[in-house]
C-alpha beads as a LAMMPS data file, in Angstrom:
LAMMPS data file: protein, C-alpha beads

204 atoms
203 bonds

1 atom types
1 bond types

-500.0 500.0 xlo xhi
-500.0 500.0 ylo yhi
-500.0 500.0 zlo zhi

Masses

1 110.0

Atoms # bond

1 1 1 365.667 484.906 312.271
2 1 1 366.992 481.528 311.290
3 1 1 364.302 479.069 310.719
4 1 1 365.812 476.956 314.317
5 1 1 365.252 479.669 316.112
6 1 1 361.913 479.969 314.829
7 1 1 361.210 476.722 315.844
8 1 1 362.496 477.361 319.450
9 1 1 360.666 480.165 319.888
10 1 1 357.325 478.462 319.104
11 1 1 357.764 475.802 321.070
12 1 1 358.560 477.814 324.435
13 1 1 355.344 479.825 323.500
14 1 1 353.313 476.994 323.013
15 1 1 354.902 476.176 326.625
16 1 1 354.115 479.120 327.972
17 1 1 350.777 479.158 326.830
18 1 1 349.814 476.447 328.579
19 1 1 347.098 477.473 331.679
20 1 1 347.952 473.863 333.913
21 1 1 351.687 474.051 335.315
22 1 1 352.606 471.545 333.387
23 1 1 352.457 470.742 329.599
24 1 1 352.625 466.927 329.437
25 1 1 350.375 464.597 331.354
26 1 1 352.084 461.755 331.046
27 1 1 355.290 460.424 328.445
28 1 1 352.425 458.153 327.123
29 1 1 348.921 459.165 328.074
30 1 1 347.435 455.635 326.610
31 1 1 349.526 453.213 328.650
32 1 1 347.950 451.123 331.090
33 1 1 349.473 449.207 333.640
34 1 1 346.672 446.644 333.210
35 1 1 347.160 446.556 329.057
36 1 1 351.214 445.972 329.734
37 1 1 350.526 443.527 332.541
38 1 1 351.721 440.091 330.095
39 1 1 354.856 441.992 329.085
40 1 1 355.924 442.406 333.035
41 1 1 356.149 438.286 333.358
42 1 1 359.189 437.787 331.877
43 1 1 360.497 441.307 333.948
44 1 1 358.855 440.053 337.172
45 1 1 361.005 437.050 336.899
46 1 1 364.039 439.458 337.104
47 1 1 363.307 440.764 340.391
48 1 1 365.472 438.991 342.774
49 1 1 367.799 441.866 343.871
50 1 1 366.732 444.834 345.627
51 1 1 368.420 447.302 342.992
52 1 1 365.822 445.623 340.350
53 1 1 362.634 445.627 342.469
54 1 1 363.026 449.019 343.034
55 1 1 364.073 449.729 339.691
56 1 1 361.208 447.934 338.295
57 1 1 358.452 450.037 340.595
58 1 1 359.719 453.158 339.780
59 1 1 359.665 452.678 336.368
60 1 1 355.221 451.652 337.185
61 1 1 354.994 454.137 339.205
62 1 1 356.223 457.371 336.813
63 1 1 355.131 455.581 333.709
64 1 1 351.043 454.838 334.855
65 1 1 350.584 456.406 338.049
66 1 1 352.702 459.329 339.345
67 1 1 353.956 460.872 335.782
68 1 1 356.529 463.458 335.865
69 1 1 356.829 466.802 335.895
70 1 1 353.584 466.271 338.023
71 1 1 355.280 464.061 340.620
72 1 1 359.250 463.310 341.367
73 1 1 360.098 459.865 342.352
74 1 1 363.177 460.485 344.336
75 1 1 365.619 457.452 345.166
76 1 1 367.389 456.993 348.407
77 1 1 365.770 459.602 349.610
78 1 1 365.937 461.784 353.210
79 1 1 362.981 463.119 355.006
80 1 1 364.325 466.125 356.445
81 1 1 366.724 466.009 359.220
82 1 1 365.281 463.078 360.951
83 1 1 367.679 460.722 359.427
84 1 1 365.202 458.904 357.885
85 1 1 366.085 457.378 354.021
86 1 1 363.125 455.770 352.267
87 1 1 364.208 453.586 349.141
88 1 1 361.917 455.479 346.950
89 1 1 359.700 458.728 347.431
90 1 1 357.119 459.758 345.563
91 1 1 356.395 463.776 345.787
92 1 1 354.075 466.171 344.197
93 1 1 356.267 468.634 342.249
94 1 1 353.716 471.646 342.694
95 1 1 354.585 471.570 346.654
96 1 1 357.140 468.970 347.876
97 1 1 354.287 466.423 349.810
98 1 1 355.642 463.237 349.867
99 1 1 352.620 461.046 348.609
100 1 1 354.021 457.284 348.947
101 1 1 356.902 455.894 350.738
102 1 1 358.368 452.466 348.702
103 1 1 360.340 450.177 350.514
104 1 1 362.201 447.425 348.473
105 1 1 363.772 444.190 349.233
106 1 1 365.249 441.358 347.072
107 1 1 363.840 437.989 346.619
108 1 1 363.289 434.806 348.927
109 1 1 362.010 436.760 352.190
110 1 1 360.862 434.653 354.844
111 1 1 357.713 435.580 356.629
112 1 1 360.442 438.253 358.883
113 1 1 361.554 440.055 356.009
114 1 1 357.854 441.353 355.513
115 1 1 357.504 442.014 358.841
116 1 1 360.327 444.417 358.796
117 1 1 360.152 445.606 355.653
118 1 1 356.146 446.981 357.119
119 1 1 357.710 448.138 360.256
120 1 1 360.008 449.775 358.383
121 1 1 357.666 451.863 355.936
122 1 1 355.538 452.328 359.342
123 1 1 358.596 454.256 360.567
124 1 1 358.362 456.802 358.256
125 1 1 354.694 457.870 358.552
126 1 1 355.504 459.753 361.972
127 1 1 358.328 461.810 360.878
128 1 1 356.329 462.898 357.512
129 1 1 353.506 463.661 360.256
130 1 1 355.963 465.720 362.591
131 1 1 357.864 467.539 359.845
132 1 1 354.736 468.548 357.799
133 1 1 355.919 467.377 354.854
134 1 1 353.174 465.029 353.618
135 1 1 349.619 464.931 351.211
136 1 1 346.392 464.287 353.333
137 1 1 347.108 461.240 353.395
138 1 1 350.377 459.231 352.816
139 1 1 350.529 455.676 351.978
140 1 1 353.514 452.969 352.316
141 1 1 354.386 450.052 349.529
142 1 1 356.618 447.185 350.790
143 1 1 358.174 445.228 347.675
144 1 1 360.127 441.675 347.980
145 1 1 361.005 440.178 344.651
146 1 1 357.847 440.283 342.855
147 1 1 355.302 441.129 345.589
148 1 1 354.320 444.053 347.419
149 1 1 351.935 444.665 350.451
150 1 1 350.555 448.404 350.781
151 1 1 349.606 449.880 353.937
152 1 1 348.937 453.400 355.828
153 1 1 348.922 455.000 359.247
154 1 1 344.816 455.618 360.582
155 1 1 343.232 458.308 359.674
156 1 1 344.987 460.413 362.376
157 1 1 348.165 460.102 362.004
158 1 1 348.819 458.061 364.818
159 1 1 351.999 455.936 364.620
160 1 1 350.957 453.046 366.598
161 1 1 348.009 451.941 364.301
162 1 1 349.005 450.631 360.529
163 1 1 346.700 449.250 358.010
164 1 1 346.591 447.095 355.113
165 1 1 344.942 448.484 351.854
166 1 1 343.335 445.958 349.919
167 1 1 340.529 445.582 347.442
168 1 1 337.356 444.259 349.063
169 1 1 334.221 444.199 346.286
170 1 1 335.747 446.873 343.768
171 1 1 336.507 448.665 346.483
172 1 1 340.102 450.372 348.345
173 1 1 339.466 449.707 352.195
174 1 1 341.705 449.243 355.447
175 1 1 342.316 445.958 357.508
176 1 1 344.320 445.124 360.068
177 1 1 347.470 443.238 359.545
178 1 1 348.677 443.097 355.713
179 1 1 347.769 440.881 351.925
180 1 1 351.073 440.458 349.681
181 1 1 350.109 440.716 345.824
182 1 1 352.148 439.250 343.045
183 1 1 352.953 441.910 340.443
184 1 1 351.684 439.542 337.560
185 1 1 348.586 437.691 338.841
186 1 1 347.464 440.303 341.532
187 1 1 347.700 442.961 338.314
188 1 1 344.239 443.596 339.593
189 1 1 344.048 444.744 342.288
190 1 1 347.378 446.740 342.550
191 1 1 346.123 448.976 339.436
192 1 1 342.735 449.364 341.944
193 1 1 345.035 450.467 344.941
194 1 1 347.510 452.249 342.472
195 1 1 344.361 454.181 341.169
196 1 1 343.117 455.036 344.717
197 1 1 346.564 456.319 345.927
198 1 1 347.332 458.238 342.686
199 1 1 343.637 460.311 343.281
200 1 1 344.348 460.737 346.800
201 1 1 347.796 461.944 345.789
202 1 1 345.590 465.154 344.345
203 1 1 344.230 466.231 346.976
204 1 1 345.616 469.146 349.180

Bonds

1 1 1 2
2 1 2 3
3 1 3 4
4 1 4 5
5 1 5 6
6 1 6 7
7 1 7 8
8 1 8 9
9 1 9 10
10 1 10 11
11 1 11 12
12 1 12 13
13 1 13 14
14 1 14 15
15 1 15 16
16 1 16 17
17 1 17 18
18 1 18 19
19 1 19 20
20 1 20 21
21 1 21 22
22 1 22 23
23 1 23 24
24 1 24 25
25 1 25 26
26 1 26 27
27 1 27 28
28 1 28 29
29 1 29 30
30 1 30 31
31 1 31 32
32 1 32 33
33 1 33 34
34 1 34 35
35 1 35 36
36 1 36 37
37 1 37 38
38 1 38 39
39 1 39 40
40 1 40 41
41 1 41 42
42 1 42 43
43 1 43 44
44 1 44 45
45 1 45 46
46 1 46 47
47 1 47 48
48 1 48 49
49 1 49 50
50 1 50 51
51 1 51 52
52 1 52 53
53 1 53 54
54 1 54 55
55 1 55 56
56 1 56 57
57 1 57 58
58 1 58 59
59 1 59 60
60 1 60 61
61 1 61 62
62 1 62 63
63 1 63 64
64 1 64 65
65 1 65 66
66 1 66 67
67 1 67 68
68 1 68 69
69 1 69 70
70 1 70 71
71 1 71 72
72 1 72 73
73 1 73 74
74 1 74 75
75 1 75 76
76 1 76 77
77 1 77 78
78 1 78 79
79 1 79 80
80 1 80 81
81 1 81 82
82 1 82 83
83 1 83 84
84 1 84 85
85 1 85 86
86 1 86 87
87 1 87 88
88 1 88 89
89 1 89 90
90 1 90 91
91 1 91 92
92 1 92 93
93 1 93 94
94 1 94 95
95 1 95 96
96 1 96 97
97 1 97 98
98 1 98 99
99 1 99 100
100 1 100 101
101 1 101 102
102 1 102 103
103 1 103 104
104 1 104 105
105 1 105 106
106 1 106 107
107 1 107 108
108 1 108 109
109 1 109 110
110 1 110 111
111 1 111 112
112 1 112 113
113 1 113 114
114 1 114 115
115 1 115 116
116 1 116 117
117 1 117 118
118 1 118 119
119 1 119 120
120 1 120 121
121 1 121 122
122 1 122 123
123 1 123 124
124 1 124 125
125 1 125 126
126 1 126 127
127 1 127 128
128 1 128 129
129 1 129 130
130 1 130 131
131 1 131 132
132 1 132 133
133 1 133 134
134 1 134 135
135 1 135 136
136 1 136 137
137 1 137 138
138 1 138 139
139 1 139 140
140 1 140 141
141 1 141 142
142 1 142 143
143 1 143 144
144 1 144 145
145 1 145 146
146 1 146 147
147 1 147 148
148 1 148 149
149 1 149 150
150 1 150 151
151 1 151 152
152 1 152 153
153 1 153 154
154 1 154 155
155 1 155 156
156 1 156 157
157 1 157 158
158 1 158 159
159 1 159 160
160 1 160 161
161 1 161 162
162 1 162 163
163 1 163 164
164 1 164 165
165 1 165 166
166 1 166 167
167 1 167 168
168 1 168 169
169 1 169 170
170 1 170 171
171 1 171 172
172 1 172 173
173 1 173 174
174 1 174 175
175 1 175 176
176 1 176 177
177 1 177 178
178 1 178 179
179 1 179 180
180 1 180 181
181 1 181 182
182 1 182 183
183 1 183 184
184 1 184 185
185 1 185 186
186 1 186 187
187 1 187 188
188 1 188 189
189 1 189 190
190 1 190 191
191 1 191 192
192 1 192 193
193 1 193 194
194 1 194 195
195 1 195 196
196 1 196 197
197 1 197 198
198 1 198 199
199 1 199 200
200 1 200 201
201 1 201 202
202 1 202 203
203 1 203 204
């Protein structure tokens, strides 16, 4: 046996070998969204279109949060047959849940453009409800340019009620109505929420 095919082997046995599903945690288990945080200034003055926001968050969200193989961030993508496209979707791999629903919109949005930027992220938690095809609990991240407001549906499902996540005393908790954080200087608090998502995300 040529020594390549030596090589090959071992490596699909070490693989193999492997008791979790998955061999690789993360593509850099040390990085830390808080550690990186003064490198994403001179990025978070790039996001002014919509392509680059999005961009931008998927790239956080794989690299420090949702790794892959574990999860698949999925672009553009439909939730069943109901029509429904969210810009980005954030699945466990293991069983299809959708986790987190991103919504992304380019820079200089008047007080409106959040509005329907919520509404719209609001508008998927009710299909993902019907169809059965999200975690125990789903949450919802509106970007514009450089900030981004997080929110979820109550704890029953219900599509008339939506809440803001934010960090109150070290803690995740819900609150009527929504708080926009800047990528940079809120670096904070969205690793808190990030963190409290990403653990939910675990759960069956």
């Amino acid at each position: 046996m040529s020594q390549q095919r030596a090589r090959h082997r071992a490596q699909r046995t070490r693989l193999t070998d492997h008791k979790t599903p998955y061999a690789r945690q993360s593509s850099n288990p040390d990085a830390s969204y808080l550690g990186d945080v003064t490198a994403f200034q001179p990025i978070a003055d790039l996001m002014t279109e919509e392509s680059t926001v999005n961009s931008v968050w998927c790239n956080i969200l794989s690299t420090y949060y949702f790794p892959f193989p574990e999860y698949i961030i999925k672009p553009e993508a439909r939730l069943g047959s109901s029509g429904h496209r969210a810009d980005l979707l954030v699945t466990r791999s293991r069983d299809s849940k959708v986790v987190m629903i991103i919504e992304g919109k380019k820079a200089g949005g008047a007080q409106a453009t959040w509005d329907k930027s919520v509404k719209q992220s609001n508008g998927y938690f009710n299909p993902i409800n019907k169809l059965g095809v999200g975690a125990s609990r789903v949450f919802g991240m509106a970007a514009i340019g450089r900030k981004v407001a997080f929110v979820a549906p109550n704890d029953d499902g219900a599509e008339s009620v939506l809440w803001g996540i934010k960090v109150q005393r070290g803690r995740p908790m819900s609150f009527r109505g929504f708080k926009t954080l800047d990528i940079v200087e809120d670096s904070g608090e969205i690793h808190a929420l990030l963190t409290h998502i990403s653990e939910c995300a675990k759960d069956v």
